[in-house]
N, CA, C and O atoms as CSV, one atom per row, in Angstrom:
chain,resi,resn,atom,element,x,y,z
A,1,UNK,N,N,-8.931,13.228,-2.920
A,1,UNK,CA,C,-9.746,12.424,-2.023
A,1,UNK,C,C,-8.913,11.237,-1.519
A,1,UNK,O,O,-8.394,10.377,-2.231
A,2,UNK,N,N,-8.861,11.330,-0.055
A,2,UNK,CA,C,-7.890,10.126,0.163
A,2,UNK,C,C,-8.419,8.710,-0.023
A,2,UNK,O,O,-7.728,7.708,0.160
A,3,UNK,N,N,-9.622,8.701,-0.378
A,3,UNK,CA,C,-9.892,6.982,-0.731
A,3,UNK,C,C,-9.791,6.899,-1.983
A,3,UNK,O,O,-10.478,6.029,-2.519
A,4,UNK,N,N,-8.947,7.731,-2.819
A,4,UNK,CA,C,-8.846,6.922,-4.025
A,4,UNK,C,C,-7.719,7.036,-4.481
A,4,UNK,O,O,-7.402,6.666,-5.612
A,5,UNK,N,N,-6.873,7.628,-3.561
A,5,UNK,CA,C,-5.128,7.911,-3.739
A,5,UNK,C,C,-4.519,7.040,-2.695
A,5,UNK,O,O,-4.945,6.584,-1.634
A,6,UNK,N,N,-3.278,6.944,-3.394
A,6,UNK,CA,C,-2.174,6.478,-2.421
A,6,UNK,C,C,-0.970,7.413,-2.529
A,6,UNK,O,O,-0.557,7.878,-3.592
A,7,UNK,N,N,-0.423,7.651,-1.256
A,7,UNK,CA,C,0.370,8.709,-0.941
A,7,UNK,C,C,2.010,7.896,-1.548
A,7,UNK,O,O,2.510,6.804,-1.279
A,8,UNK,N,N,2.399,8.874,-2.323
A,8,UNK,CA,C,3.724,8.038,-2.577
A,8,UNK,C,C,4.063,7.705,-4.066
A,8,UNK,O,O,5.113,7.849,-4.693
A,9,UNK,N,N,2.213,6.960,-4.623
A,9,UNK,CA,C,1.703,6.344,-5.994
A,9,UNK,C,C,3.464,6.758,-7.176
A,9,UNK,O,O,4.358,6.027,-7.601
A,10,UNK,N,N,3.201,8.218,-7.282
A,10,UNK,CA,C,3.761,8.811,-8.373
A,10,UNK,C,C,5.266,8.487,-7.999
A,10,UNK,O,O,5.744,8.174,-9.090
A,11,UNK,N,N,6.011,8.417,-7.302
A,11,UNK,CA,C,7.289,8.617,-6.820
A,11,UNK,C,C,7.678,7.115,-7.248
A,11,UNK,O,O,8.752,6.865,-7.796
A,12,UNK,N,N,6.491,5.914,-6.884
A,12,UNK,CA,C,6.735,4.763,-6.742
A,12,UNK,C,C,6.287,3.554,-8.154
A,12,UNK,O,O,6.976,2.563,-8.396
A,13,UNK,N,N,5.245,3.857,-8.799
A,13,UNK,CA,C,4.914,3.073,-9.551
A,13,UNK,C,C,5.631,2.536,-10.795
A,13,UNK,O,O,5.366,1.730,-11.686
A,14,UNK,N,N,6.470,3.191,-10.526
A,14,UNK,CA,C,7.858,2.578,-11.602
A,14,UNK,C,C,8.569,1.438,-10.998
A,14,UNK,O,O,9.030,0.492,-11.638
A,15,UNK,N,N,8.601,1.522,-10.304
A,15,UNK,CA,C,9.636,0.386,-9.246
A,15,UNK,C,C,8.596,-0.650,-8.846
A,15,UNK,O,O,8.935,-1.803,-8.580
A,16,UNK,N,N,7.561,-0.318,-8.811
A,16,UNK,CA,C,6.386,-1.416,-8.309
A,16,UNK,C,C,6.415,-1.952,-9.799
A,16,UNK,O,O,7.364,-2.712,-9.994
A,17,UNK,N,N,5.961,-1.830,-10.410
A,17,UNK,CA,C,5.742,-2.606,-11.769
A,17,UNK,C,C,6.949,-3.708,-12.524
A,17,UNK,O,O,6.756,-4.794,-13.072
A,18,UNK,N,N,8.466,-2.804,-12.260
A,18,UNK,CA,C,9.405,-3.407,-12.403
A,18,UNK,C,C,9.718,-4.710,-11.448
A,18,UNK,O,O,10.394,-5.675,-11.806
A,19,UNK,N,N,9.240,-4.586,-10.459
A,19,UNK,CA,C,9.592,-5.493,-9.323
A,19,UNK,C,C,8.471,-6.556,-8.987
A,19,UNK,O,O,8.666,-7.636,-8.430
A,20,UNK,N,N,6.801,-5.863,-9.592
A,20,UNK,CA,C,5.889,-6.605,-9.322
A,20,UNK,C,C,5.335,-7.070,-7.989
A,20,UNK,O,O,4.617,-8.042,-7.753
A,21,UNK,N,N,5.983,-5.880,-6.926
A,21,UNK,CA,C,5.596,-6.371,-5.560
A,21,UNK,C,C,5.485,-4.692,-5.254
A,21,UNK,O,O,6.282,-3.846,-5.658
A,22,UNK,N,N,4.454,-4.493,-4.553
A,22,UNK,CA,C,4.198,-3.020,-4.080
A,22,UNK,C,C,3.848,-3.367,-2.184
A,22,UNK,O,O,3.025,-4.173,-1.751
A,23,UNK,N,N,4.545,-2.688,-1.571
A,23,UNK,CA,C,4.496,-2.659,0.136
A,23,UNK,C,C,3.797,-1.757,0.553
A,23,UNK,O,O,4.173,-0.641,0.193
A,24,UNK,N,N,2.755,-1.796,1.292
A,24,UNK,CA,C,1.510,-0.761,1.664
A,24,UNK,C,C,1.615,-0.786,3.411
A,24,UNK,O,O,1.280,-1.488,4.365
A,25,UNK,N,N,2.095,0.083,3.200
A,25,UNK,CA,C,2.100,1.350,4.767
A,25,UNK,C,C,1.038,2.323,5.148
A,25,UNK,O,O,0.274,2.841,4.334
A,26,UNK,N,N,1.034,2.474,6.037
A,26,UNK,CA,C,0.251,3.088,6.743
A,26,UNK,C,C,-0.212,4.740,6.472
A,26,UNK,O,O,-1.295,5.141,6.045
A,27,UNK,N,N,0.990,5.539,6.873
A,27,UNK,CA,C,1.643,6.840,6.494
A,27,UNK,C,C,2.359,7.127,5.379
A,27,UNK,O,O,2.730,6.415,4.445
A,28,UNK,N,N,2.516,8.459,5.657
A,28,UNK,CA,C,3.337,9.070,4.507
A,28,UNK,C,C,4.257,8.969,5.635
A,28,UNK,O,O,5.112,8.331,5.021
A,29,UNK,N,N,4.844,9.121,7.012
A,29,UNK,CA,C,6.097,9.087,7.002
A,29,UNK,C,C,6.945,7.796,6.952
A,29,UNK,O,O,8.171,7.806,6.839
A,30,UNK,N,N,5.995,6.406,7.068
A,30,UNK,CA,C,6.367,5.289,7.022
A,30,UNK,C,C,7.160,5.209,5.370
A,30,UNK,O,O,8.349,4.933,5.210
A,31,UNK,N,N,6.314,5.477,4.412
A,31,UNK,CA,C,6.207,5.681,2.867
A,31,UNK,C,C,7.816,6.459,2.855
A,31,UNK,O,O,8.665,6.150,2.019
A,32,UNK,N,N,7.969,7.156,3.574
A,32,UNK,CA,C,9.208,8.802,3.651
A,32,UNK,C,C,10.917,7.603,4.491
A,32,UNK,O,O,12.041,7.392,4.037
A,33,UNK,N,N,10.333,7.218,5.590
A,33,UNK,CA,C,11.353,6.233,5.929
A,33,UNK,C,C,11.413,4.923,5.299
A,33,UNK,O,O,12.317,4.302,5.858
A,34,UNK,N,N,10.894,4.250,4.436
A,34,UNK,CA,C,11.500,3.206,3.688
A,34,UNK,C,C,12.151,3.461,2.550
A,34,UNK,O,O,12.775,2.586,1.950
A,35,UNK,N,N,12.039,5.016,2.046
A,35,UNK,CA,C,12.497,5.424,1.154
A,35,UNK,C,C,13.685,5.827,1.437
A,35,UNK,O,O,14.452,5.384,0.583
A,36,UNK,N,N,14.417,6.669,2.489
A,36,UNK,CA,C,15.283,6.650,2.805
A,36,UNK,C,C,16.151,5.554,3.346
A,36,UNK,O,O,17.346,5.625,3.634
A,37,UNK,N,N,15.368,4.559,3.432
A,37,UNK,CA,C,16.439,3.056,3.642
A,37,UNK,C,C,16.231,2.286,2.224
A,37,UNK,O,O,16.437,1.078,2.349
A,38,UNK,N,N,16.021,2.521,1.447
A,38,UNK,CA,C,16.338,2.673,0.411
A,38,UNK,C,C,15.614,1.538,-0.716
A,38,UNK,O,O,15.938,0.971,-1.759
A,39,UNK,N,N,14.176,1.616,0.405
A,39,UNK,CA,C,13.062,0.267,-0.469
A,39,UNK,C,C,12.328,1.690,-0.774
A,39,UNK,O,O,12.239,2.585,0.067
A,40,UNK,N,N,11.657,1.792,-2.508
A,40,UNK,CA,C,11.305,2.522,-2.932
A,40,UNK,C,C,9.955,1.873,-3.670
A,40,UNK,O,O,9.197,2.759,-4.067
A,41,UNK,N,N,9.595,0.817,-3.877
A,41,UNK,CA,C,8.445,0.542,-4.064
A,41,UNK,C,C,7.466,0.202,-3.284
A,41,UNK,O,O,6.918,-0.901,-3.281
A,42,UNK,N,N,7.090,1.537,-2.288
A,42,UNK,CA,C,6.085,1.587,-1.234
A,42,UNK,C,C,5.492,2.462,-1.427
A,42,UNK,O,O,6.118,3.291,-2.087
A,43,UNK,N,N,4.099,2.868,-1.068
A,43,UNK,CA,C,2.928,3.769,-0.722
A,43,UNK,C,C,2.182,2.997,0.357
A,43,UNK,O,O,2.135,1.899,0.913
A,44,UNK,N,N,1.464,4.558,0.323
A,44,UNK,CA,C,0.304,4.601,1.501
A,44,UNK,C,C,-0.826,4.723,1.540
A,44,UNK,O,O,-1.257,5.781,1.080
A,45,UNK,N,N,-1.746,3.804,2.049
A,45,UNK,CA,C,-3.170,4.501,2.462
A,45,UNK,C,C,-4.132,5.183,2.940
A,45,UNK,O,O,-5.360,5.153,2.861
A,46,UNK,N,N,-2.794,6.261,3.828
A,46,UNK,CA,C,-3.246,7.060,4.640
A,46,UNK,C,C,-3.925,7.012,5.751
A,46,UNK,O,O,-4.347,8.091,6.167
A,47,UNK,N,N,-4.210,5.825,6.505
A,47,UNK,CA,C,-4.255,5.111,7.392
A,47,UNK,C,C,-4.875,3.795,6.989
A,47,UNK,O,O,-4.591,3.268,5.913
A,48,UNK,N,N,-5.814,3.208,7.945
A,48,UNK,CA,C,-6.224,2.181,7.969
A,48,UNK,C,C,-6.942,1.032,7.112
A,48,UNK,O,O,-6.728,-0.163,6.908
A,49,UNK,N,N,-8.081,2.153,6.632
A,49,UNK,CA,C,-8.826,1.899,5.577
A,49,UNK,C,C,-8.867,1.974,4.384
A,49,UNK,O,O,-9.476,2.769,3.668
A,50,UNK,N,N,-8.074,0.958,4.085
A,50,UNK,CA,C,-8.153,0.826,2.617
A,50,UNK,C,C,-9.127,0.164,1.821
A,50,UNK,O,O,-9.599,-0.923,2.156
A,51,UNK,N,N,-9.478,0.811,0.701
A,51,UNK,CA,C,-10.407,1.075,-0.178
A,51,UNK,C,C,-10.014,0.098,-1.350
A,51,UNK,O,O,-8.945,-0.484,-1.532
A,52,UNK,N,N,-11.307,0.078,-2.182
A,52,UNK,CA,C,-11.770,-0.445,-2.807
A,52,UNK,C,C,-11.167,-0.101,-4.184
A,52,UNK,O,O,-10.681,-1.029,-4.831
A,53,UNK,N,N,-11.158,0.789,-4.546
A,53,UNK,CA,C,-10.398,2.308,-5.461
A,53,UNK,C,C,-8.750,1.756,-4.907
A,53,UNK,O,O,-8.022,1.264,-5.770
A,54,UNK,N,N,-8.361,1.838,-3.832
A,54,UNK,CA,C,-6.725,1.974,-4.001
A,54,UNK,C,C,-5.992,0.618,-4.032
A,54,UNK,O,O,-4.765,0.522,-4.069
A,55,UNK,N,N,-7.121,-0.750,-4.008
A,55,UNK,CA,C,-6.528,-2.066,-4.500
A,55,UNK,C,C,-6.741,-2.498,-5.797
A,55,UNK,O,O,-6.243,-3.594,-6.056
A,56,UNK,N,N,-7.601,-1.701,-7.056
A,56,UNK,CA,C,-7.785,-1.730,-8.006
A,56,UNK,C,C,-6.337,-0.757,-8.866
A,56,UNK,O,O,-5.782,-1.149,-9.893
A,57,UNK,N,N,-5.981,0.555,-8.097
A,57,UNK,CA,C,-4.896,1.286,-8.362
A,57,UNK,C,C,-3.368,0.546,-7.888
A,57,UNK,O,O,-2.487,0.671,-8.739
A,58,UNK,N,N,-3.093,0.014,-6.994
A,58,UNK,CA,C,-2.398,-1.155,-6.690
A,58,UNK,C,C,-1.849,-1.905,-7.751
A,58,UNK,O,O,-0.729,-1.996,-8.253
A,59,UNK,N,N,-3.402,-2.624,-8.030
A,59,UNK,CA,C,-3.084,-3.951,-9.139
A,59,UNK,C,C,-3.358,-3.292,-10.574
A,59,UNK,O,O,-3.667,-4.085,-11.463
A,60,UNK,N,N,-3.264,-1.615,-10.980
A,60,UNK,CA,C,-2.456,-1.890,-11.879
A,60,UNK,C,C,-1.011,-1.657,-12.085
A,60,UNK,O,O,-0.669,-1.344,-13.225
A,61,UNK,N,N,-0.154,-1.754,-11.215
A,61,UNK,CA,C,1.052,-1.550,-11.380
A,61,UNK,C,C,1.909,-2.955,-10.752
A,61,UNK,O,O,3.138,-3.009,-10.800
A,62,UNK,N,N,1.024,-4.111,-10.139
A,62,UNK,CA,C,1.818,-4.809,-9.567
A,62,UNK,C,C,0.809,-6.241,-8.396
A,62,UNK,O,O,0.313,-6.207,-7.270
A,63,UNK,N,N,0.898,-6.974,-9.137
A,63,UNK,CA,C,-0.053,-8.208,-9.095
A,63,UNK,C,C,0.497,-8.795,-7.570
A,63,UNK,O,O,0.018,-9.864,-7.193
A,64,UNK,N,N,1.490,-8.105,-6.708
A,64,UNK,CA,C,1.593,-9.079,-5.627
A,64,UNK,C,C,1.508,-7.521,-4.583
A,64,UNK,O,O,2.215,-6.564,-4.897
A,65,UNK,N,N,0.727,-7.460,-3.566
A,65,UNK,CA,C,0.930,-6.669,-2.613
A,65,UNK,C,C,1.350,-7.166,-1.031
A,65,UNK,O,O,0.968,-8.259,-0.613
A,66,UNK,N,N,2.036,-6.403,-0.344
A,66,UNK,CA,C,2.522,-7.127,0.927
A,66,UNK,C,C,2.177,-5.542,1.750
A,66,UNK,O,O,2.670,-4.452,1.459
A,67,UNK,N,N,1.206,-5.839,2.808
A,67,UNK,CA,C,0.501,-4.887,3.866
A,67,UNK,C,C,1.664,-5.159,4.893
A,67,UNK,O,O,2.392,-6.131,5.097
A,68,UNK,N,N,1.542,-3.868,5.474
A,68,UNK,CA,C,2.861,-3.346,6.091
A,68,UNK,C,C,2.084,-2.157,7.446
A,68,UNK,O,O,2.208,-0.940,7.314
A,69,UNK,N,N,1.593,-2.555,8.233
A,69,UNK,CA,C,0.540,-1.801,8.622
A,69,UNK,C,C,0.728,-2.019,9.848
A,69,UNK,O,O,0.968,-3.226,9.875
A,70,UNK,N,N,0.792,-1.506,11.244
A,70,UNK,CA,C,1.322,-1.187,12.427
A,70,UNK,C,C,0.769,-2.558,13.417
A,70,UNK,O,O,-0.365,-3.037,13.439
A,71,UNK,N,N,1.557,-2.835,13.926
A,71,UNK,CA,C,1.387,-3.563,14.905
A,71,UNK,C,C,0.257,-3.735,15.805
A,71,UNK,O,O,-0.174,-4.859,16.065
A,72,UNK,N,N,-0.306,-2.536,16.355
A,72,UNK,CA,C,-1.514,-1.884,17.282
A,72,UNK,C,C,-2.636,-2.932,16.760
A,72,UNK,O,O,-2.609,-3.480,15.658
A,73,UNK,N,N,-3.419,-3.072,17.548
A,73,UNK,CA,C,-4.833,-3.943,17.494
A,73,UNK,C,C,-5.176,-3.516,16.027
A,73,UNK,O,O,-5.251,-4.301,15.082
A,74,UNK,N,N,-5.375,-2.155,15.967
A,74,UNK,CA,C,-6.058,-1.001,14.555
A,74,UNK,C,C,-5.198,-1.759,14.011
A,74,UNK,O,O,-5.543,-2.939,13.963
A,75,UNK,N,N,-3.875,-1.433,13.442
A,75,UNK,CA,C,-3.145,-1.741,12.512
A,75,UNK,C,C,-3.127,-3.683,11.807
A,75,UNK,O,O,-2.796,-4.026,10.672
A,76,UNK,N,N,-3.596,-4.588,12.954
A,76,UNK,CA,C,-3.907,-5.667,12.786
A,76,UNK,C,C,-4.974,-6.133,12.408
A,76,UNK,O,O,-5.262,-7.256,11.993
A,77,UNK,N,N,-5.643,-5.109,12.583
A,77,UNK,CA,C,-7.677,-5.808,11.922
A,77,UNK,C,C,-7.827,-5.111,10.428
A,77,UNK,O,O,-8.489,-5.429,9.440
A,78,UNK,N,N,-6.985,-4.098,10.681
A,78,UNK,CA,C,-6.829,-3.564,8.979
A,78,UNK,C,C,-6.232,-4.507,8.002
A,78,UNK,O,O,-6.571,-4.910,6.889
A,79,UNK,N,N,-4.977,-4.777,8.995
A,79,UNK,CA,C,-4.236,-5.995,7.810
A,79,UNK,C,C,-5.247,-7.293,7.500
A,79,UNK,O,O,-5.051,-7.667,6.344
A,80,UNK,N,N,-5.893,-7.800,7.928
A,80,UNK,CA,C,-6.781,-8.517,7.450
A,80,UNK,C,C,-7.931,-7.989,7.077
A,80,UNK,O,O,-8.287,-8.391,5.969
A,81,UNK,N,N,-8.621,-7.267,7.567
A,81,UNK,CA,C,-9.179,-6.548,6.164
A,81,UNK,C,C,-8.819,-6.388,4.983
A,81,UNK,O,O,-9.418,-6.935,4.058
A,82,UNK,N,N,-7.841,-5.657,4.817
A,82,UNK,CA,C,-6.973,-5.407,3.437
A,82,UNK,C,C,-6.526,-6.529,2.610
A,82,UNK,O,O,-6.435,-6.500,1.382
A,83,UNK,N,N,-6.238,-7.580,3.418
A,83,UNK,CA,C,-5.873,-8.322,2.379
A,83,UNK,C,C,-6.836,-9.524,1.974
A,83,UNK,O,O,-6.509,-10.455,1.239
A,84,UNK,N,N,-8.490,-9.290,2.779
A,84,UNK,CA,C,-9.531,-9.629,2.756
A,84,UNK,C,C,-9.721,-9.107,1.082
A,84,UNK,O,O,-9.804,-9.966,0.204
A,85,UNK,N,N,-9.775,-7.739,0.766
A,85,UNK,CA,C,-10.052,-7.291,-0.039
A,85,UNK,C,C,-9.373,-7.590,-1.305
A,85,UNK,O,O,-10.008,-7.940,-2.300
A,86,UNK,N,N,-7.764,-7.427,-1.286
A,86,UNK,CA,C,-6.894,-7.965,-2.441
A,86,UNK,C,C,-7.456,-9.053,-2.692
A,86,UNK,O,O,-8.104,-9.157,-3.734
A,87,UNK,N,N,-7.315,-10.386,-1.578
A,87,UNK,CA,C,-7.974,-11.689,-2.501
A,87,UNK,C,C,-9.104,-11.546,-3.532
A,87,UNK,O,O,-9.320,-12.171,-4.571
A,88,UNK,N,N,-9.827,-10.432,-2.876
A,88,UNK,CA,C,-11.418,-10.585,-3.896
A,88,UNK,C,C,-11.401,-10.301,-4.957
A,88,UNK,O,O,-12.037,-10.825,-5.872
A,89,UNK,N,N,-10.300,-8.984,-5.031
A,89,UNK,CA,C,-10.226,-8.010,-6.343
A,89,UNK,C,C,-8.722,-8.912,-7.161
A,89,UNK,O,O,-8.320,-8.474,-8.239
A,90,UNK,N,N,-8.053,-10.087,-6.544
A,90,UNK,CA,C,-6.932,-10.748,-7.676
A,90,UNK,C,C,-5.980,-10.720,-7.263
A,90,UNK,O,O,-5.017,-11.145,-7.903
């Protein structure tokens, strides 16, 4: 179910925890190209809407998140949404 996964999670939550900062993208190919430039503690929300479920899964691997989410109007009302939500949940 994509509202309660993040695309990437497994590949990444080692490096998020170690580093304590997890970067939240949009896509899996965004998630696919930061990995190949060689930042590896990123996942995805699979688009816009991020959930309630995937900032609770977030914070347990990593108490600081930084939204990374497209430029486009969409991609800008999400980012404040989203990080509407982190404040609430810590």
């Amino acid at each position: 179910m994509k509202s309660r996964s993040l695309y990437g999670i497994f590949q990444a939550k080692k490096v998020i925890a170690s580093t304590e900062l997890c970067y939240l993208v949009e896509g899996y190919t965004d998630v696919i190209s930061l990995h190949q430039a060689g930042i590896t503690n990123v996942v995805a929300s699979s688009g816009t809407s991020l959930t309630e479920e995937q900032v609770r899964l977030i914070k347990r691997y990593a108490p600081t998140v930084c939204i990374l989410y497209d430029g486009d109007a969409a991609g800008m009302k999400a980012s404040l949404r989203g990080s509407n939500w982190c404040f609430a949940k810590g």
